[in-house]
gemmi code that builds the backbone of each chain (N, CA, C; Angstrom):
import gemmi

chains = {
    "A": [
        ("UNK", (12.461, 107.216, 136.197), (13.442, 106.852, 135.182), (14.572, 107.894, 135.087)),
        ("UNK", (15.856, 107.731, 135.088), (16.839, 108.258, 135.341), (17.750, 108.093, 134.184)),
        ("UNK", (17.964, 109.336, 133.314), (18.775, 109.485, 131.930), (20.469, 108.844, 132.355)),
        ("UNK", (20.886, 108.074, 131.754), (22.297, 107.937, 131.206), (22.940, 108.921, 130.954)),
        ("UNK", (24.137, 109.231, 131.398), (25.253, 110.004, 130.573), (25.224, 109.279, 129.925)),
        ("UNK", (25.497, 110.321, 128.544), (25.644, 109.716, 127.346), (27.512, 109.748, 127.695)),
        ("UNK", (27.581, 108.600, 126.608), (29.332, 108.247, 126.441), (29.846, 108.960, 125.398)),
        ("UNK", (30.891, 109.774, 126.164), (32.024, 110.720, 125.382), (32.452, 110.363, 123.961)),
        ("UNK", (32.575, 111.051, 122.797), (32.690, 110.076, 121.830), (34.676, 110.713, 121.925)),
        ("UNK", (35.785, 109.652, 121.216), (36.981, 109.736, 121.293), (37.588, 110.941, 121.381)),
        ("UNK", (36.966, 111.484, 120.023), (37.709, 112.845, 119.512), (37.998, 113.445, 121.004)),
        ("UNK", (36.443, 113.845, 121.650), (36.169, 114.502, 123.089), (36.753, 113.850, 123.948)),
        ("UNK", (37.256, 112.815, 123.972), (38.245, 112.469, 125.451), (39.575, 113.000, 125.224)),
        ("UNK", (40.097, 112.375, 123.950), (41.355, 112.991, 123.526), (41.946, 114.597, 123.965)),
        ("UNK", (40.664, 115.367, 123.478), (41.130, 116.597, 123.720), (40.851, 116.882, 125.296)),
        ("UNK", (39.703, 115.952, 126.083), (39.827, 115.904, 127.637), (41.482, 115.915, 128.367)),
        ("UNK", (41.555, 114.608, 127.856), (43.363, 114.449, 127.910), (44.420, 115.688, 127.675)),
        ("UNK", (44.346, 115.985, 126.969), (45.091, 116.821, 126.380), (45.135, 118.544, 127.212)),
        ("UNK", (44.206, 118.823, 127.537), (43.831, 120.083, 128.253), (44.235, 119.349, 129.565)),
        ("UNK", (44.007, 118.585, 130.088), (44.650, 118.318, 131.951), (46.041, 118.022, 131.919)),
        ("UNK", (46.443, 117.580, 130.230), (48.504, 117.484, 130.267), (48.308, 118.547, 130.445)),
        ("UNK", (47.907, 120.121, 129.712), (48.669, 121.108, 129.529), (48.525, 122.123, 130.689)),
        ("UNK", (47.074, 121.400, 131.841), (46.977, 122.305, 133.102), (48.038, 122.024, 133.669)),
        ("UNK", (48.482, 120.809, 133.552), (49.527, 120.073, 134.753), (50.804, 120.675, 134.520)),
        ("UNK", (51.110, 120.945, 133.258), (52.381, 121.448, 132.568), (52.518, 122.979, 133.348)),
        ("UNK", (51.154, 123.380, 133.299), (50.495, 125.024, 133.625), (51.378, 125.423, 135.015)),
        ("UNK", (50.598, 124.616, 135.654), (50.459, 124.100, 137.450), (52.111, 123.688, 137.395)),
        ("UNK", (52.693, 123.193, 136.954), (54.192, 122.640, 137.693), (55.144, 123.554, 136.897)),
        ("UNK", (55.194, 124.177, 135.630), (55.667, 125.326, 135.066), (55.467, 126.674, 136.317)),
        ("UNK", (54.296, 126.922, 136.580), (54.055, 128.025, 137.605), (54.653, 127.824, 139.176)),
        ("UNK", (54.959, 126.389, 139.503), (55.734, 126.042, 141.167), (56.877, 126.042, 140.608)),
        ("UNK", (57.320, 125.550, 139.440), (59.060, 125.755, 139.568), (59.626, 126.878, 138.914)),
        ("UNK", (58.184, 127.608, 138.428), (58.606, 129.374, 138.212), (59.595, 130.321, 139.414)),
        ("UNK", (58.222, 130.134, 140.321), (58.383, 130.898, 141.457), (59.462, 130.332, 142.358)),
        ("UNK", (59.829, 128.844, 142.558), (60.750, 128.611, 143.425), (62.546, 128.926, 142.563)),
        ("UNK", (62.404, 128.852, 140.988), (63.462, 128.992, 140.232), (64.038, 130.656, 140.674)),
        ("UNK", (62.876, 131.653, 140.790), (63.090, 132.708, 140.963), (63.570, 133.176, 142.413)),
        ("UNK", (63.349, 132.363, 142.864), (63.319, 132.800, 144.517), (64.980, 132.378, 144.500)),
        ("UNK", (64.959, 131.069, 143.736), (66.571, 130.563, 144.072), (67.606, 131.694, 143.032)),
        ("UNK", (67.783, 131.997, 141.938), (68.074, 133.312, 141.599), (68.415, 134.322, 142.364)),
        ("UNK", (67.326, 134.860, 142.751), (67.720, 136.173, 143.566), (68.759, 135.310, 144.563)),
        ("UNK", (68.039, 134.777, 145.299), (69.364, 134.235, 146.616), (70.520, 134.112, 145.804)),
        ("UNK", (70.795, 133.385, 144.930), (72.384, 133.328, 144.471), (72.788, 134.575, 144.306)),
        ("UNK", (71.986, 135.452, 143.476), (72.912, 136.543, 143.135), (73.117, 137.360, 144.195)),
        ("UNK", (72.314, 137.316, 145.213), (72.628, 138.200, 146.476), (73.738, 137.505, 147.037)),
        ("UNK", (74.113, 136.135, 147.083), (75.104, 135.631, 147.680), (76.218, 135.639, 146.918)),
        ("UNK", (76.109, 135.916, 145.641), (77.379, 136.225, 144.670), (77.557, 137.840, 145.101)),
        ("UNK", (77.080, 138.647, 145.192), (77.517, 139.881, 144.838), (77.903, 140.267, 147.415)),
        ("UNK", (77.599, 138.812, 147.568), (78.120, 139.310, 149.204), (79.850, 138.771, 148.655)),
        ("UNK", (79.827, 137.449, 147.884), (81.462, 137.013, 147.871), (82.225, 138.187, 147.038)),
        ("UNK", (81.643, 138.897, 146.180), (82.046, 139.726, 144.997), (83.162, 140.902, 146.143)),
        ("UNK", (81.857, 140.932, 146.756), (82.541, 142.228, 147.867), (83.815, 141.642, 148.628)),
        ("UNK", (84.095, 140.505, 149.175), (84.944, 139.518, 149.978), (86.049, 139.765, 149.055)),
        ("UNK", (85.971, 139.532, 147.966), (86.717, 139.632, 146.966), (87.181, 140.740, 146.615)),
        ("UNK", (86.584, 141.717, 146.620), (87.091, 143.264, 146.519), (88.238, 143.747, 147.664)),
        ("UNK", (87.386, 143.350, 149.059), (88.332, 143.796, 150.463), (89.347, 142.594, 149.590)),
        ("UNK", (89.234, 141.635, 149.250), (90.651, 140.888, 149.122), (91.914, 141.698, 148.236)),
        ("UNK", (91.512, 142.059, 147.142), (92.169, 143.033, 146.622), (92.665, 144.250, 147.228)),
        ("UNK", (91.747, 144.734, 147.858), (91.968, 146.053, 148.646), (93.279, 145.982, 149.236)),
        ("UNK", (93.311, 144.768, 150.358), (93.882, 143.834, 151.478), (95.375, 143.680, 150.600)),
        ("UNK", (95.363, 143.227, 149.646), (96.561, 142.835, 148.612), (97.594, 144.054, 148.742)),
        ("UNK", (96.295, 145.244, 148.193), (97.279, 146.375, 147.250), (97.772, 147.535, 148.947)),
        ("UNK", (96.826, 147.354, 149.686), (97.640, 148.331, 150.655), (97.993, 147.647, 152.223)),
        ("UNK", (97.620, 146.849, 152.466), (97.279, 146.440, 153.901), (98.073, 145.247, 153.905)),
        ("UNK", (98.226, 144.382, 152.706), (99.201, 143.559, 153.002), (100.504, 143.746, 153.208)),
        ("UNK", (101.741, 144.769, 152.898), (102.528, 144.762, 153.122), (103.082, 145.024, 154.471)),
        ("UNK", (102.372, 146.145, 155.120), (102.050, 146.156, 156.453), (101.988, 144.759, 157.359)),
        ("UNK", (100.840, 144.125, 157.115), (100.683, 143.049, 157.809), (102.100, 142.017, 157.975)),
        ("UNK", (102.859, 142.061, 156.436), (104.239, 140.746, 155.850), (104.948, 141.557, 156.754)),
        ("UNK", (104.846, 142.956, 157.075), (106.275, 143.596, 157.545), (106.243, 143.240, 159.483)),
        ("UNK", (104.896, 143.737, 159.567), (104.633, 143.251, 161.309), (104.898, 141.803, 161.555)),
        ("UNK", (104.785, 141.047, 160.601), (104.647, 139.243, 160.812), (106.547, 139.205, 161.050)),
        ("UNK", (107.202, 139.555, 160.222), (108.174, 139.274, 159.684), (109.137, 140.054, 161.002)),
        ("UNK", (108.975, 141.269, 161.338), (109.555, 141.793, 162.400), (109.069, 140.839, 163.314)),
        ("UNK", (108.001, 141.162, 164.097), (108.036, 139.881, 165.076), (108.301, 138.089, 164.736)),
        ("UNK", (109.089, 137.877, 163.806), (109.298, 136.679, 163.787), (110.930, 136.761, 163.923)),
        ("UNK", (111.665, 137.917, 163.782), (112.474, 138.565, 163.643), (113.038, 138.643, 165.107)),
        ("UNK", (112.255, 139.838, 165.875), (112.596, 140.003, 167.589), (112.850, 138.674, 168.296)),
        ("UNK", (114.443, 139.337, 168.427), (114.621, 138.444, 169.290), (114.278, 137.508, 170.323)),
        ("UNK", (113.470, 138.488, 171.531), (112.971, 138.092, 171.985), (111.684, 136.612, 172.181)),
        ("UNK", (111.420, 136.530, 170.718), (110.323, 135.902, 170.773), (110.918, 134.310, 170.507)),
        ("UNK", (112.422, 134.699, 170.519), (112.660, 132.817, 170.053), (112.331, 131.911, 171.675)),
        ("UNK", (111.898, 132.655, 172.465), (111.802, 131.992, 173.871), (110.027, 132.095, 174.107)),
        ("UNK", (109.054, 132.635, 173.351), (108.005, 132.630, 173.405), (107.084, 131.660, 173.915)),
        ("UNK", (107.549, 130.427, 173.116), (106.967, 129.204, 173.413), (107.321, 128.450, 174.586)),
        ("UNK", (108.229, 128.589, 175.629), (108.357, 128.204, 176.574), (107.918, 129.475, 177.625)),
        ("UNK", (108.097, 130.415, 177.807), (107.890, 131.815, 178.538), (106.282, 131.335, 179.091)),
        ("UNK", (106.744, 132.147, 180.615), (105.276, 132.144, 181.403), (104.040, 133.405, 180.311)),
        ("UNK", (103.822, 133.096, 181.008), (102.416, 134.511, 180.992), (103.139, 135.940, 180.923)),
        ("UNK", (103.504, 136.255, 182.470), (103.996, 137.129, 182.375), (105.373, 137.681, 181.107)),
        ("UNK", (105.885, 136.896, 181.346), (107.407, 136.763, 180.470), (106.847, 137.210, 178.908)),
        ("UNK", (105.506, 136.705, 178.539), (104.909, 136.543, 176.901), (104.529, 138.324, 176.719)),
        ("UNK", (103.775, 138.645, 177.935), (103.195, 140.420, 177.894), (104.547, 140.898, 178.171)),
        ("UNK", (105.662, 140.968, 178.324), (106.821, 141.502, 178.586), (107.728, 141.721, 177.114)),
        ("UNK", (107.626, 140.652, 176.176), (108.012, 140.332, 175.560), (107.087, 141.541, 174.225)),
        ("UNK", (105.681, 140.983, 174.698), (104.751, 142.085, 173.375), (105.030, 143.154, 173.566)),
        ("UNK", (104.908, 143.992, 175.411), (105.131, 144.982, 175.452), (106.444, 145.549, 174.882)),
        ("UNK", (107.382, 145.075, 174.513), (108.455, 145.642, 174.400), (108.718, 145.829, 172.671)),
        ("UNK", (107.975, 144.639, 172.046), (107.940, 144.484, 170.607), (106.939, 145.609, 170.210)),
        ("UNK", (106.023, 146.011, 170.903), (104.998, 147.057, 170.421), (105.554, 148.443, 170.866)),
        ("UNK", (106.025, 148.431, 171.544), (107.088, 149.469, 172.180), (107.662, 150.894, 170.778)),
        ("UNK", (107.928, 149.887, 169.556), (108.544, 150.524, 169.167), (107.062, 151.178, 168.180)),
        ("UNK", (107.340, 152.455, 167.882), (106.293, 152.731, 166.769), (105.813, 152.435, 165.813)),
        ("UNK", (107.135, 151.654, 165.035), (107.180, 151.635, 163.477), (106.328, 149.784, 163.621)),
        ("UNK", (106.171, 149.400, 164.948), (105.417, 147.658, 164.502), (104.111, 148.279, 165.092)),
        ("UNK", (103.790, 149.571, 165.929), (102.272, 149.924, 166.453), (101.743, 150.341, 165.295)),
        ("UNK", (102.095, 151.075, 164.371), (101.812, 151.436, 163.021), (100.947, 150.718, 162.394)),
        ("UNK", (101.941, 149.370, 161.880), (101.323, 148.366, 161.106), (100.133, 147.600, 161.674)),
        ("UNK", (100.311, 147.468, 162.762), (99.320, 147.100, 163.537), (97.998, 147.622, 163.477)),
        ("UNK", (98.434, 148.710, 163.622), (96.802, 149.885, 163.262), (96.628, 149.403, 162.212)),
        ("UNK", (97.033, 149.597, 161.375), (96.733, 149.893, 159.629), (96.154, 148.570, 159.563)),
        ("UNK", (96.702, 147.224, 159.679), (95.723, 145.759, 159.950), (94.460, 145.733, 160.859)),
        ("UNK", (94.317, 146.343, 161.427), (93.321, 145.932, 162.519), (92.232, 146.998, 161.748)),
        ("UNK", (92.740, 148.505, 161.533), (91.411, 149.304, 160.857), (90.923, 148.369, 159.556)),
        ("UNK", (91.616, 147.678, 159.027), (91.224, 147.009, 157.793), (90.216, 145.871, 158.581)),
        ("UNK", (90.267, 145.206, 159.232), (89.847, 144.259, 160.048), (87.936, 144.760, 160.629)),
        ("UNK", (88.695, 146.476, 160.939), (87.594, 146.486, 161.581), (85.924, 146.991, 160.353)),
        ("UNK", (86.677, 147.669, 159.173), (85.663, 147.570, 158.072), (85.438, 146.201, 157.834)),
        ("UNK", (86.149, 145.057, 157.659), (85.987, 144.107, 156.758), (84.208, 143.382, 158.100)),
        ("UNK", (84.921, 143.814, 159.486), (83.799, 142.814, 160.331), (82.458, 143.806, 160.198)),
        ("UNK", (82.575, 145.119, 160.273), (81.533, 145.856, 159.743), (80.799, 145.003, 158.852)),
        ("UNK", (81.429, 144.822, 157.646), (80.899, 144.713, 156.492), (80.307, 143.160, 156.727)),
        ("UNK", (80.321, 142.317, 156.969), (79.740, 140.940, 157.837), (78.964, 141.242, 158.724)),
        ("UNK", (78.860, 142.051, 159.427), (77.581, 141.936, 160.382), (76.554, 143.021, 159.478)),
        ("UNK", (76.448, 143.248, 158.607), (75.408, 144.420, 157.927), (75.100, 143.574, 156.707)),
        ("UNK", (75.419, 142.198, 156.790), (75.201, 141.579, 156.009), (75.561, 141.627, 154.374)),
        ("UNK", (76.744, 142.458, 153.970), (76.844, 142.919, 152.832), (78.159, 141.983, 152.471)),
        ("UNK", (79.142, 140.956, 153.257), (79.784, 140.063, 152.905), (79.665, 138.958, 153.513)),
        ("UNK", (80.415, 138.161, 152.437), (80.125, 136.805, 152.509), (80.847, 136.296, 153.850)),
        ("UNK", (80.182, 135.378, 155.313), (80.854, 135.049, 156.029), (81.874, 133.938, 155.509)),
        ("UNK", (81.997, 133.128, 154.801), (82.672, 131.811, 155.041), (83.558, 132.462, 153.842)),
        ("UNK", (83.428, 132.903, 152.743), (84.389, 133.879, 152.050), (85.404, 134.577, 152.883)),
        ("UNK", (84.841, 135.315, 153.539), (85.817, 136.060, 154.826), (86.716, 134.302, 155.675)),
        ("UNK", (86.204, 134.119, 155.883), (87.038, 132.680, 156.774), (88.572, 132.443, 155.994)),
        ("UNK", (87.928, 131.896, 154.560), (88.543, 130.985, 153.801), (89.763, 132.272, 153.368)),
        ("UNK", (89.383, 133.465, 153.387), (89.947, 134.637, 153.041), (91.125, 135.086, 153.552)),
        ("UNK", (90.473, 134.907, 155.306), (91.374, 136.062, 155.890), (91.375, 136.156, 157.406)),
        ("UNK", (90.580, 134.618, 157.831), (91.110, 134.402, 159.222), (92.120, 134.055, 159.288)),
        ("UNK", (93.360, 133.280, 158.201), (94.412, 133.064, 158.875), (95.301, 134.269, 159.098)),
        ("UNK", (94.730, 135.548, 158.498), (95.599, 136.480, 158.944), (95.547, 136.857, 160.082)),
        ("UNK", (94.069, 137.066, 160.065), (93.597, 137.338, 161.500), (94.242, 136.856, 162.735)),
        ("UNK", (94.086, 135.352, 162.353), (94.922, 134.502, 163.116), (95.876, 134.704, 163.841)),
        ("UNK", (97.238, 135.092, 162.630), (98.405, 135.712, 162.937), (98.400, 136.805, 163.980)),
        ("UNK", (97.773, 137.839, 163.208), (98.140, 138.759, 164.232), (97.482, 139.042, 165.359)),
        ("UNK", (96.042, 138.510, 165.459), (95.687, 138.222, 166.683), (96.390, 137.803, 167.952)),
        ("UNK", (96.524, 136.655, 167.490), (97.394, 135.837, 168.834), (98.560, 136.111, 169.046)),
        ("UNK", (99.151, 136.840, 168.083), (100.603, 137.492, 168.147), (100.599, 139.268, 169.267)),
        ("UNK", (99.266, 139.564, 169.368), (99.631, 141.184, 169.471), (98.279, 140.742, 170.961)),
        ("UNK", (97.565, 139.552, 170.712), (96.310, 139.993, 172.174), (96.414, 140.377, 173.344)),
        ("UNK", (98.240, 140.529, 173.592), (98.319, 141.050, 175.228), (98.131, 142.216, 174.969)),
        ("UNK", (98.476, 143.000, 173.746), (98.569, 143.951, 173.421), (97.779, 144.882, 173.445)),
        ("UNK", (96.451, 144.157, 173.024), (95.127, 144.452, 172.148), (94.475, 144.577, 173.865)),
        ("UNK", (94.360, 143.843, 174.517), (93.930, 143.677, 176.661), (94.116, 145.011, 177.014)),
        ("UNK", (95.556, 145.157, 176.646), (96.570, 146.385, 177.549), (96.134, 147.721, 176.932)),
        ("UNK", (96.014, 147.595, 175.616), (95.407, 149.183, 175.082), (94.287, 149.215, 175.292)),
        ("UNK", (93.358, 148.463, 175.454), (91.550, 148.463, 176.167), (91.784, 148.878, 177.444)),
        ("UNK", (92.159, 148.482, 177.838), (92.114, 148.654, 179.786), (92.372, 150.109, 179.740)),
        ("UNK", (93.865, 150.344, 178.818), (94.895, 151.658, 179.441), (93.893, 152.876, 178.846)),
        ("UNK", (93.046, 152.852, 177.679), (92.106, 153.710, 176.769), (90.928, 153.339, 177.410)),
        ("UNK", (90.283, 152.352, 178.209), (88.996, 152.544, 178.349), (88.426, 151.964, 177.218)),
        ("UNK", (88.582, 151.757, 176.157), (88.069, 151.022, 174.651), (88.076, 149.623, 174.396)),
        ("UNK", (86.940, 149.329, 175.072), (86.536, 148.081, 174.477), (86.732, 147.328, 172.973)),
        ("UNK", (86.245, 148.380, 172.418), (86.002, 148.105, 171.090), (87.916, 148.124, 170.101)),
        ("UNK", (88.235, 148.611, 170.939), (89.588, 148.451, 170.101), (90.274, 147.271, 169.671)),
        ("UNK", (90.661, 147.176, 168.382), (91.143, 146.201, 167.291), (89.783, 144.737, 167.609)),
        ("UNK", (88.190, 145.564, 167.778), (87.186, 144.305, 168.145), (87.432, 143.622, 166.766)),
        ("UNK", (87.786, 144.150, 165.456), (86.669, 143.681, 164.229), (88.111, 142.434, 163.919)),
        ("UNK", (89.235, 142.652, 164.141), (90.235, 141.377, 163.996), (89.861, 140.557, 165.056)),
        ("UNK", (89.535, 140.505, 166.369), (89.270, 139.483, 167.152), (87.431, 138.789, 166.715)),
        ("UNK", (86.952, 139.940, 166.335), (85.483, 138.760, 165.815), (86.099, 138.167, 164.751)),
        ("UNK", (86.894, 138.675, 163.918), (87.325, 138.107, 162.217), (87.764, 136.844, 163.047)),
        ("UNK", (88.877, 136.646, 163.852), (89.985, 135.960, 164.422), (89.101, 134.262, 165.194)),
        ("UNK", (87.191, 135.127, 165.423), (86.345, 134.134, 166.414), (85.395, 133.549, 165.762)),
        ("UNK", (85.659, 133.762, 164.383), (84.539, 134.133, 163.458), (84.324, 132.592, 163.211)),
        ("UNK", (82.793, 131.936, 163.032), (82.575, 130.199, 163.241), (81.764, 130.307, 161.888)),
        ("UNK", (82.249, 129.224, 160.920), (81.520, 129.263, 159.956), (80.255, 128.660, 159.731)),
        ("UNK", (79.311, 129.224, 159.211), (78.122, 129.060, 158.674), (77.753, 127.457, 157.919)),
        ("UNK", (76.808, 126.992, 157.985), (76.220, 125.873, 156.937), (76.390, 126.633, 155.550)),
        ("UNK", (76.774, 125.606, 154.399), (77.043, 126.868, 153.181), (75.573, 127.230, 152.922)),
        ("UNK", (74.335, 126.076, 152.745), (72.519, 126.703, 152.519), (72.528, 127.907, 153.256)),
        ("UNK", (72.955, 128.058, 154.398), (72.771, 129.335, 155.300), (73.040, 130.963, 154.630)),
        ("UNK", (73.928, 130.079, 153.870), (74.955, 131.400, 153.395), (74.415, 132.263, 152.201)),
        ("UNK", (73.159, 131.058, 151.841), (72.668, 131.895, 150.803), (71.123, 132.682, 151.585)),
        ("UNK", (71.113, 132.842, 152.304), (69.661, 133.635, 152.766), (70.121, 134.546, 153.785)),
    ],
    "B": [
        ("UNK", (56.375, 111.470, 136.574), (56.222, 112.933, 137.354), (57.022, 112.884, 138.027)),
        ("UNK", (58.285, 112.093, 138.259), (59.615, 112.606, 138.935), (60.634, 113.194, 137.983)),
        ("UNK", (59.969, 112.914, 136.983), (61.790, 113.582, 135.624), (61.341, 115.265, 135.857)),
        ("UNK", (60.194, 115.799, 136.208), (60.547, 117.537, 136.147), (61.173, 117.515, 137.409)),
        ("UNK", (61.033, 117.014, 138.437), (61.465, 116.884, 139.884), (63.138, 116.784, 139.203)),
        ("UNK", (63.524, 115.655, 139.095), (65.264, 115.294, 138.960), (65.548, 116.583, 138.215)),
        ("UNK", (64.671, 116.730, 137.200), (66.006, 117.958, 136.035), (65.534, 118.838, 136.392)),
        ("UNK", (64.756, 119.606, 137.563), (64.872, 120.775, 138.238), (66.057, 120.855, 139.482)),
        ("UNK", (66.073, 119.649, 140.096), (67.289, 119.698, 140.569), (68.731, 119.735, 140.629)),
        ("UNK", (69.063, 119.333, 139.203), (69.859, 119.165, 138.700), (70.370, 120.512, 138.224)),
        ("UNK", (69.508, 121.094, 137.174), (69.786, 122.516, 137.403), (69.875, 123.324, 138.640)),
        ("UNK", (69.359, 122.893, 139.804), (69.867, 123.758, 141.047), (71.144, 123.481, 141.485)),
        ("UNK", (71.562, 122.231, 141.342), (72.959, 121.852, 141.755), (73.986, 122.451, 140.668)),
        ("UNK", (73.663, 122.351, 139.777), (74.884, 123.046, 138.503), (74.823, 124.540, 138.498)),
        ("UNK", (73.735, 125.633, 138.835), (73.788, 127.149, 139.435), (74.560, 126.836, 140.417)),
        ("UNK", (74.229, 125.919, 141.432), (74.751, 126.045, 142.779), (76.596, 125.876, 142.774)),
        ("UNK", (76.733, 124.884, 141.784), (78.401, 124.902, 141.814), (78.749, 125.780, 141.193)),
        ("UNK", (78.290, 126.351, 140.230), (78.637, 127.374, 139.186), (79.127, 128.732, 140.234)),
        ("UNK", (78.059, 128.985, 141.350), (78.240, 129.912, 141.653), (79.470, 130.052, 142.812)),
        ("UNK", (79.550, 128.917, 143.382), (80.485, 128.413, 144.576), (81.947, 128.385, 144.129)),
        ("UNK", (82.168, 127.850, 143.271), (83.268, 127.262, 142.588), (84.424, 128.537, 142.400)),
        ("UNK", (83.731, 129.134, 142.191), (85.038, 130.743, 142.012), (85.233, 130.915, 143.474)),
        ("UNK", (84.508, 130.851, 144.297), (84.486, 131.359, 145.959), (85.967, 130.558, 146.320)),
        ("UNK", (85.713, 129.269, 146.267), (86.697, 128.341, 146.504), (88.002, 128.283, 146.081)),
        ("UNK", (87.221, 128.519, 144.747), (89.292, 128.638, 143.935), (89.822, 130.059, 144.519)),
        ("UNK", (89.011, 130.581, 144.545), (90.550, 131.929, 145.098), (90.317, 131.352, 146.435)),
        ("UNK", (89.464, 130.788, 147.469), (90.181, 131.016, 148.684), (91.661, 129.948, 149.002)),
        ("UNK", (91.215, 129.125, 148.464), (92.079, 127.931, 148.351), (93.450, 128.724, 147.693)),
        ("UNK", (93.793, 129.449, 146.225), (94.850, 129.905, 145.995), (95.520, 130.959, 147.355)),
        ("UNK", (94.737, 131.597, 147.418), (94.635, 132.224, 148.841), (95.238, 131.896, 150.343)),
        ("UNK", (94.636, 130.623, 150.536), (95.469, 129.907, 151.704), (96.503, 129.231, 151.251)),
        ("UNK", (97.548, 129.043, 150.485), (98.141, 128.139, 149.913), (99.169, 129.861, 150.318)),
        ("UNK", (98.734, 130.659, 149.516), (99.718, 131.742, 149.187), (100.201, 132.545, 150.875)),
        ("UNK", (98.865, 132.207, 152.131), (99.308, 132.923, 153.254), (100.801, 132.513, 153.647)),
        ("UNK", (101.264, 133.701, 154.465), (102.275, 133.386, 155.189), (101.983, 133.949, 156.160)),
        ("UNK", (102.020, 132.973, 157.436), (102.011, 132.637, 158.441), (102.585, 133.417, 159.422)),
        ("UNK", (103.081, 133.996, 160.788), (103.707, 134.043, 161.941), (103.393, 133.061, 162.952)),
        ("UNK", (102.645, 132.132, 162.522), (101.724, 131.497, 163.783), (102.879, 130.591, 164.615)),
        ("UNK", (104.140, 130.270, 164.361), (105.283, 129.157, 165.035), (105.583, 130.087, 166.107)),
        ("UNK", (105.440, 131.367, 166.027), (105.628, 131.946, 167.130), (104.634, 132.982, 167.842)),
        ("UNK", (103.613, 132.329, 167.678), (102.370, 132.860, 168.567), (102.450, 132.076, 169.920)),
        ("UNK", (102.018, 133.040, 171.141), (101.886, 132.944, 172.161), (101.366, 131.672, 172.460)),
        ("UNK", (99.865, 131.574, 171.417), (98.989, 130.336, 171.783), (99.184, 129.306, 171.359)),
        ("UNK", (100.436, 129.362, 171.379), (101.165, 127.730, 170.591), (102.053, 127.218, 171.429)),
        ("UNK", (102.318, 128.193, 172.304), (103.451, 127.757, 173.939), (102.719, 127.244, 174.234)),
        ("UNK", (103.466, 126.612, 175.845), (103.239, 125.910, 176.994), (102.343, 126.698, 178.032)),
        ("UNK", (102.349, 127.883, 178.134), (101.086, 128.795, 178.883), (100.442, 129.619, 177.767)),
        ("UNK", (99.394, 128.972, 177.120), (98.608, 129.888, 176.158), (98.205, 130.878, 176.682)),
        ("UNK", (97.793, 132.020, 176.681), (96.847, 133.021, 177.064), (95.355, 132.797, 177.083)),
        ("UNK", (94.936, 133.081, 178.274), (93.205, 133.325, 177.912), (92.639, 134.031, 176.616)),
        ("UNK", (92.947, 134.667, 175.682), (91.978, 135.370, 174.835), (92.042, 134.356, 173.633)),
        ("UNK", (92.754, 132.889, 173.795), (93.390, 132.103, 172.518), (92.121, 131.333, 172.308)),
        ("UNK", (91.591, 130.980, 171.135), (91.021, 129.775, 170.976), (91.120, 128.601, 171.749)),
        ("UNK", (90.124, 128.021, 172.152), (90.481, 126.405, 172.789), (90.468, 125.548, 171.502)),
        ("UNK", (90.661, 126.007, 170.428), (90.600, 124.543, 169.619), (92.090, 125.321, 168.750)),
        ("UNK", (93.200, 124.521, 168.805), (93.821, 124.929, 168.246), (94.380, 123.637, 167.124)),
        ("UNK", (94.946, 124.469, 165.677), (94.973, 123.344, 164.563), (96.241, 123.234, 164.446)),
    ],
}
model = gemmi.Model(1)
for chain_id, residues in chains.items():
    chain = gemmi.Chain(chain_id)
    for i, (resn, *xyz) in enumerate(residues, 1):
        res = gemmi.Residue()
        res.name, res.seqid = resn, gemmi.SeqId(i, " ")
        for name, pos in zip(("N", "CA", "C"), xyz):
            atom = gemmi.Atom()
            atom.name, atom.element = name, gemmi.Element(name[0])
            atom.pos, atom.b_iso = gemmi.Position(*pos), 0.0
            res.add_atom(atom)
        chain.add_residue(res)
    model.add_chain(chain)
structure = gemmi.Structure()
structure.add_model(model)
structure.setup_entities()
């Protein structure tokens, strides 16, 4: 002969009920603890990479931009360059060489490209934001990249330095990220 | 048991613009404000240079 469970009387189910809402509450309070937190930190690490983007932007404003308006503006200036767009190859390095020629546009040049070359530092050490930098400051890059690269060839070769004006040509190559990416 | 699902997400999407949204507005004021040399870049002639992008805009 084999005893029956006896049957739960209400009160005791009720509060059965009641204790598995508040595990469940327990249990899904504690998974969207830990994933709430995890997403947190990532933002703020990805806020304080744009924060920095934002700083070189300022930086970029107060000393490095005028430099850059003055090199853009002279070479849009030189004569020479109203024939640019038709000019061979050769004719185009003839043309830079002679525009870089003078000191006062090698100058500015430096002074953009050392800015260039902290800002790509600061992207590969992971401490700024890549697609911030894009939206930022490849079109400068842009500019003076393709404006000065015979330039940039000819002082590598003639110095032996690879690495010279590298951090404007990665800025200049720079492929943007998935934005999810951007936060991890 | 999908409403903690939706309004946990929901709050991830509203951090998520919250935090984006400044990124954008300055870059956007930003590109609006560049000025350019690019009409007379090399890689916009008829013999581009090798070191130019192949995708040009």
């Amino acid at each position: 002969m084999t005893d029956k469970p006896t049957p739960k009387r209400p009160r005791a189910q009720k509060i059965d009920l009641i204790e598995r809402i508040a595990k469940l509450v327990q249990n899904l309070t504690i998974i969207f603890g830990v994933f709430a937190g995890v997403f947190a930190l990532l933002i703020s690490q990805h806020d304080k990479r744009v924060q920095n983007v934002l700083t070189f932007r300022t930086e970029f404003t107060a000393t490095v931009r005028p430099d850059y308006l003055t090199l853009i503006s002279d070479w849009n200036s030189f004569p020479e360059t109203d024939k640019i767009l038709s000019a061979t190859q050769d004719e185009q390095k003839q043309i830079v060489s002679d525009f870089f020629a003078k000191e006062e546009n090698e100058k500015h040049f430096l002074s953009v490209a050392d800015f260039f070359n902290t800002l790509s530092a600061c992207i590969e050490h992971g401490a700024c934001d890549r697609n911030s930098v894009i939206y930022l400051f490849q079109d400068t890059a842009t500019a003076v990249f393709e404006m000065a690269g015979y330039y940039i060839e000819a002082k590598r070769k003639e110095d032996q330095d690879p690495t010279f004006a590298r951090g404007l040509e990665n800025i200049y190559r720079l492929n943007s990220e998935f934005f999810l990416f951007s936060y991890v | 048991m999908r409403t903690p699902i939706y309004a946990f997400a929901s709050i991830f999407v509203i951090i998520l613009a919250l935090t984006v949204a400044p990124g954008f507005a300055a870059a956007a004021t930003a590109n609006s404000a560049a000025d350019t040399g690019r009409n007379k870049s090399p890689c916009r002639g008829d013999n581009p240079p090798s070191y130019c992008k192949k995708t040009h805009d």
